[in-house]
N, C-alpha and C positions, 0 to 999 in steps of 0.2 A: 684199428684205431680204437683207443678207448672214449666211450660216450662222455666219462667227466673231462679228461683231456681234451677234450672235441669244442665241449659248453665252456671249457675254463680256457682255450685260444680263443673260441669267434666272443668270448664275453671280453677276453682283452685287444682283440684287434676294433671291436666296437666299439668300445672305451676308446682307443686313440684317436680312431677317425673320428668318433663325435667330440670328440677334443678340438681338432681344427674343422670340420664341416660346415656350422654354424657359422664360425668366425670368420674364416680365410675371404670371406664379402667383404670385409673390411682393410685388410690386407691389398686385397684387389682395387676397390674404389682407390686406398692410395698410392697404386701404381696406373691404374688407367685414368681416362677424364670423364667417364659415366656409367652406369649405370648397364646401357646398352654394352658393355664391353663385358662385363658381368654375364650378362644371359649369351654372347657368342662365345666365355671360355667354357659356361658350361653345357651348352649343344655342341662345341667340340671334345667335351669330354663325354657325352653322352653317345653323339653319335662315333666316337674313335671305339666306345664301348658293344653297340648295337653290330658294330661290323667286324669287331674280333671273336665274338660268340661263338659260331661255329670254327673256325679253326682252334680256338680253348678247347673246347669238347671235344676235336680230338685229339687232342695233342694228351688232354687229361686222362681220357682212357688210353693213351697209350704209356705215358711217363708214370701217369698214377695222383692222387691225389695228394697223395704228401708232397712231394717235390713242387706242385704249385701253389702250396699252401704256403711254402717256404719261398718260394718264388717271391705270391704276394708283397708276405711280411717284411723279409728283407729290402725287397726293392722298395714297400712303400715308406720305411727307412730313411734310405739314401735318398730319393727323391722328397720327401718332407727338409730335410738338411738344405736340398737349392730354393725352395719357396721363401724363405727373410732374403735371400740375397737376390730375387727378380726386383729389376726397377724399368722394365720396360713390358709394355703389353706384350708383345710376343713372345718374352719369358713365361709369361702364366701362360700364353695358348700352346706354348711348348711343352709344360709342365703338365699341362689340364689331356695331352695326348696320350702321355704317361702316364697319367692317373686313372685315366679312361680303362687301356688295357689293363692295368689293373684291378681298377675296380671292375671289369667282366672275370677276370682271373679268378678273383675273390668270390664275386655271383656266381657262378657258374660252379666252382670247386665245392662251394658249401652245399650248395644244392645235391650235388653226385654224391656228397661220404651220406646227407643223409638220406635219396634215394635210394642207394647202397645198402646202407643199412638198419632202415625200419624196418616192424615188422609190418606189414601189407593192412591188418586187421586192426591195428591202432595206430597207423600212422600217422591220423588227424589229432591224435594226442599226444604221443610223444614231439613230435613238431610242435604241436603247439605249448607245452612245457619247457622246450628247448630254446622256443622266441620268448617265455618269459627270462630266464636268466639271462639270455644274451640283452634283451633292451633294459633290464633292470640297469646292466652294469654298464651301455650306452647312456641310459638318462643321468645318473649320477655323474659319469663324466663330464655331460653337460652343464650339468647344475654346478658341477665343482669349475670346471673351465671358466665359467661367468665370472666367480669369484677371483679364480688366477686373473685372470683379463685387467682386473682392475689395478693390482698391483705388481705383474710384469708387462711384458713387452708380447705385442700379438706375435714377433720372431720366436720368443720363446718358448711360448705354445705348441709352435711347428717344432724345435727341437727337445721339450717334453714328449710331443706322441711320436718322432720320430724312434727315443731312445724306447718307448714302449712297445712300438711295432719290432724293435728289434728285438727286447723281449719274447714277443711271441711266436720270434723266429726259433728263437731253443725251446719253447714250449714244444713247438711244431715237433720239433730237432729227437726229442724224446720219445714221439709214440712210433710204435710198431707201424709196420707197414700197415698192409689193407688187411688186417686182421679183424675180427668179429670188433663192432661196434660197443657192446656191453662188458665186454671183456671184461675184468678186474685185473688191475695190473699193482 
């Protein structure tokens, strides 16, 4: 995998989620009647996450990281596409199940290209270089989303990052297998 390809998917798959992350509370409140419905879609997206972990890991080293990278991207696609059309609570805790294993899909995958491969002696730097551009390109999508928000629709939102994540499916779609990290390609 190439390291700019690597920082230029997880900077655009950060971008989409921080597109609806912030928001979809909103979304939410006007499908359920509180607040409390809110914090149980997201302890079941968190806990649907805490208990797919280890069979991701191995699933990941055996399919490989690309293929779940792709995995992710696409599916969180498709699944962004049914969140404007839930109008019932159990829509989103259906949804937020789906988004759970993927967001361990996502954790988990990024974590392994780049324990994979750093080098050992400056891993605390390159990592930490790496979380700059990826949250660079997450906060502006925040800041910019605010501004969308006010003059589309919070459905549209979901189908802007949907089309984004699919982007970053042919991002993905592009690099070499598990090839050296630095590569130049």
């Amino acid at each position: 995998m190439n390291y700019k390809r690597f920082v230029i998917y997880q900077g655009t798959v950060g971008m989409a989620a921080s597109m609806i992350f912030p928001f979809y509370i909103l979304l939410i409140k006007n499908v359920g009647t509180s607040y409390s419905q809110f914090g149980w879609a997201y302890g079941i997206f968190s806990l649907t996450a805490a208990l797919s972990y280890p069979l991701i890991g191995k699933l990941t080293d055996k399919a490989g990281d690309k293929a779940f990278l792709l995995f992710y991207s696409w599916g969180m696609a498709l699944i962004l596409l049914a969140f404007p059309l839930a109008y019932e609570i159990w829509h989103v805790y259906l949804l937020q199940i789906i988004m759970g294993l993927l967001g361990a899909v996502q954790k988990n995958t990024e974590k392994t290209v780049l324990a994979r491969y750093v080098t050992k002696t400056t891993a605390g730097e390159e990592i930490g270089n790496y979380h700059v551009w990826t949250s660079i390109g997450a906060a502006a999508a925040v800041i910019a989303t605010g501004y969308l928000v006010d003059f589309l629709t919070i459905g549209s939102i979901f189908y802007l990052a949907s089309l984004i994540f699919a982007w970053s499916g042919f991002i993905i779609m592009k690099m070499e297998k598990n090839t050296s990290l630095y590569n130049v390609e």
